[in-house]
Phi, psi and omega in degrees: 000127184288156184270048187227147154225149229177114193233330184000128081233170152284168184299160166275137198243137202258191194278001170196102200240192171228118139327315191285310171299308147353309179268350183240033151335305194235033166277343153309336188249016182249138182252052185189173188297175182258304168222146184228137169263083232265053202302198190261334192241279210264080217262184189241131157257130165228152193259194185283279195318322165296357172257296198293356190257325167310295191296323167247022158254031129291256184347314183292324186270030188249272139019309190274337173265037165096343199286148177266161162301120153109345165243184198263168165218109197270126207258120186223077204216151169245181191297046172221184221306311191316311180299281186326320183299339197236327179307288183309327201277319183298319181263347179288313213253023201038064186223180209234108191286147184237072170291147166218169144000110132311336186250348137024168114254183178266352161283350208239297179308336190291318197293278207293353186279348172268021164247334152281005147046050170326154155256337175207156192235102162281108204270147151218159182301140179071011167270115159331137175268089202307174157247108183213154164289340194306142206247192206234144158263141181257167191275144180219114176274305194322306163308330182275011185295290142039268194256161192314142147299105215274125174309160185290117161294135213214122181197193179339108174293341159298344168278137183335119155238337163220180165244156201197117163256182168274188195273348156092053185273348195221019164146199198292105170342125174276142204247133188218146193250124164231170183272165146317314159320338191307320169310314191296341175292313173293338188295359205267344211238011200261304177266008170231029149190351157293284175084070193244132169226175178296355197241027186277153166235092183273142148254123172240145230267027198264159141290150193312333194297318202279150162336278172320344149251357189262345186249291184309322198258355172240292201308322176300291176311309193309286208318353186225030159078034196262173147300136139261121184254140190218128194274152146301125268257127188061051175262093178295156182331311153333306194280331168353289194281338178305315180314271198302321196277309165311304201284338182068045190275165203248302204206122150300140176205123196184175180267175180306339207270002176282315188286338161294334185289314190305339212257323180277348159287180158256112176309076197309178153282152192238082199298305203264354178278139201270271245198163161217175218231149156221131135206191210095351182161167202295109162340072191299145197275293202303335161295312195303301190295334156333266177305346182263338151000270195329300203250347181066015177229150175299157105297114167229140179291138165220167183221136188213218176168164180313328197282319181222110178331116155349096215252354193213116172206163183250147199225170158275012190254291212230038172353063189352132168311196186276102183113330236208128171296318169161207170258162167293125189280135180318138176103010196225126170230105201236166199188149115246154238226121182260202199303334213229031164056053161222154166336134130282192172263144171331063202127016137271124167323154198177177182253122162297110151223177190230168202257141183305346200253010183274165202295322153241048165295159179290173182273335165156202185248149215285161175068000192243142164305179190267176167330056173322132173102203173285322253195086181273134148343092163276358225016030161240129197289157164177198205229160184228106168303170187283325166315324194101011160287144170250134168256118176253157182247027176110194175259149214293313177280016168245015157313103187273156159258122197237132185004040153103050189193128190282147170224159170271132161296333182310282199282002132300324212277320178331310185313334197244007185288348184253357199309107145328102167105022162233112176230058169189154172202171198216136194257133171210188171246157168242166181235079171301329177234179166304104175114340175229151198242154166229183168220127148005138129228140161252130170221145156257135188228199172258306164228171178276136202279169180287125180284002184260009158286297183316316173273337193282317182295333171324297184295312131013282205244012191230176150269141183307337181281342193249028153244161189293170170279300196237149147250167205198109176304131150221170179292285164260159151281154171303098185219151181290165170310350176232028183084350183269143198306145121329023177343323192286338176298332213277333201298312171328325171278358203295138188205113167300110211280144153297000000 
């Protein structure tokens, strides 16, 4: 049995669509919030009706600065009311918000606005500025309260509705354009990984900039009338569990490394939470069972990318095995993939793609053709049980060689996940001499662990040829602004033992 499942048909996508509309589709008829902004004291609210009567004297006041459909706005916004409102109010008017980072600089903001070529830069005080001519606006919700209300622009569902870049883990972050269809893609993911209703309170604990919260933690709740809960921009981890006890959320959503910060706090109990949601990176089965020790509710995993809405989750319906990222979400047509792009068999390593033609592959990356062929590439490697579980193994070039046999570091690093004081760790090869590599653990502790600690779990879970060689304490891994590890970085730490 071949590494392809085909659920088809995709959603249908009609001859004219909005994205922004798509998501406030039914907000006239939920009479409670949309979204709460969540402080140590006071939080910010918005009902449904106040994101839709906002989003669309946004749009007008997008519109009055002159701009046209089609053109861009680069978004230098933190975690309050404003970023969704200029984000949603941009695309209402069919023009194209480009969120980023808040934690930038402005040199790292100038590469990216000169690859997205804003026509305006929507700003709040004390966010780093690109050096662009574009010229720049602040947000006045009070005003756009105001002003008329700007018709829905309703066109091409192929046409540009936001920009996104990557996370920039393997070189310079990349500017990738997506469509209005793109929406139509998530709905796959609302019951075969959320496990998401209207009477849900999700909190997600990411900033508004990133994929993962810009889909899961907004967008997902408007469109099927649930709450979205958002800590406010410098709420640390700490403040978390109190945070989840007030707001009464249903279902968390965050990366791993929150839930290891979480796991290390003192939890209250937490009666209404249902589920909790993980992606930015791979999910180690001893946290998941960690939490749910802890907490008596699941973790379930999805796995995606900038490029493409999340296509493989463990669901509350369908649980991922043990080990395993989940299933293909219905509505999806997916393969792994050998050198020369055919299916493999089943239970053989491989390259994850997706098919070109679903509805929320990206349109490409600015400056690039769009996708060719049957098949997009995702570069991330795995195996397909005969069931169809997917096991994922990193990223495809961040396989490593152990005596001449490819190993996923995800499953080294797994061996050291119950390790007591450790709490994250990164597998890689260093070059102690010239011409010979070994392989790496990099870890964060508090102080450095006994290394005959360290061998004995090696030794436990691993074949000898796949333990590491050398360990190595750091204060942190190396990780992008939304957490995800820098693998290329750890060789750059390497410090040759005595």
């Amino acid at each position: 049995m071949l590494s392809e499942i085909d659920t088809r048909p995709f959603p249908t996508v009609p001859q004219d669509l909005n994205l922004a509309g798509h998501v406030l589709s039914r907000a006239a008829s939920f009479e409670k919030p949309a979204l709460t902004i969540l402080h140590a004291e006071r939080d910010e609210t918005l009902t449904y009706a106040q994101l839709l009567r906002l989003t669309q004297g946004c749009a007008t006041a997008l519109l009055a600065q002159g701009l046209t459909p089609g053109d861009r706005i680069l978004l230098r916004l933190g975690n309050t009311l404003a970023f969704p409102l200029l984000y949603l109010g941009a695309i209402w008017a069919g023009l194209v918000p480009v969120p980023t980072s808040a934690a930038l600089t402005s040199p790292e903001i100038t590469k990216l606005a000169a690859l997205a070529q804003p026509k305006l830069i929507a700003a709040e005080p004390g966010i780093a500025l690109p050096d662009h001519p574009a010229p720049l606006l602040a947000p006045e919700l009070a005003s756009w309260a105001a002003l008329p209300e700007a018709p829905l622009h309703f066109g091409d569902p192929d046409r540009e509705a936001y920009i996104v870049f990557t996370s920039g883990t393997s070189g310079t972050p990349m500017a990738v354009s997506h469509a209005h269809r793109a929406i139509l893609a998530r709905a796959n993911m609302h019951q075969h990984w959320e496990g998401l209703t209207e009477t849900d309170r999700l909190l997600h604990a990411g900033a508004l900039n990133w994929t993962y919260t810009l889909g899961t933690g907004l967008l997902d709740p408007w469109t099927v009338g649930a709450t979205a809960l958002i800590p406010a921009a410098g709420t640390l981890p700490s403040a978390l569990p109190a945070l989840l006890d007030r707001s009464k959320a249903t279902i968390l959503a965050a990366a791993p490394g929150v839930y290891r910060q979480l796991l290390r706090a003192e939890l209250p109990p937490l009666p209404h939470l249902r589920h909790g949601l993980c992606a930015g990176e791979s999910l180690p089965p001893a946290l998941r069972e960690q939490w749910h020790a802890r907490t008596g509710t699941d973790l379930h995993e999805a796995l995606g990318m900038s490029e493409c809405s999340t296509y493989l989750s463990g669901s509350p319906s369908r649980a991922a095995p043990r080990g395993t990222t989940g299933y293909a979400q219905p509505g999806r047509h997916i393969a792994i993939l050998n050198d020369i792009g055919h299916p493999v068999p089943r239970g053989e390593p491989g390259e994850l793609a997706v098919s070109t033609a679903d509805p929320g592959l990206m349109r490409g990356y600015i400056g690039h053709p769009p996708p060719q062929g049957p098949w997009f590439r995702t570069g991330d490697a795995a195996t397909m049980a005969a069931d169809g579980a997917i096991t994922h193994l990193g990223r495809k070039d961040d396989l490593l060689n152990a005596g001449g046999f490819r190993v996923s570091p995800a499953e080294i690093e797994a061996a050291f996940h119950d390790l007591p004081g450790l709490a994250a760790c990164a597998a890689t090869q260093v070059e102690p001499s010239p011409g010979t590599t070994i392989l790496a653990l990099f870890y964060e502790s508090s102080c450095a662990i006994d290394e005959t600690l360290l061998r004995q779990c090696a030794e436990k879970a691993l074949a000898r040829w796949k333990q590491p060689r050398h360990y190595q304490r750091l204060d942190a891994l190396p990780r992008t602004g939304t957490g995800k590890l820098i693998r290329k970085g750890l060789a750059a730490r390497y410090r040759r033992q005595e």
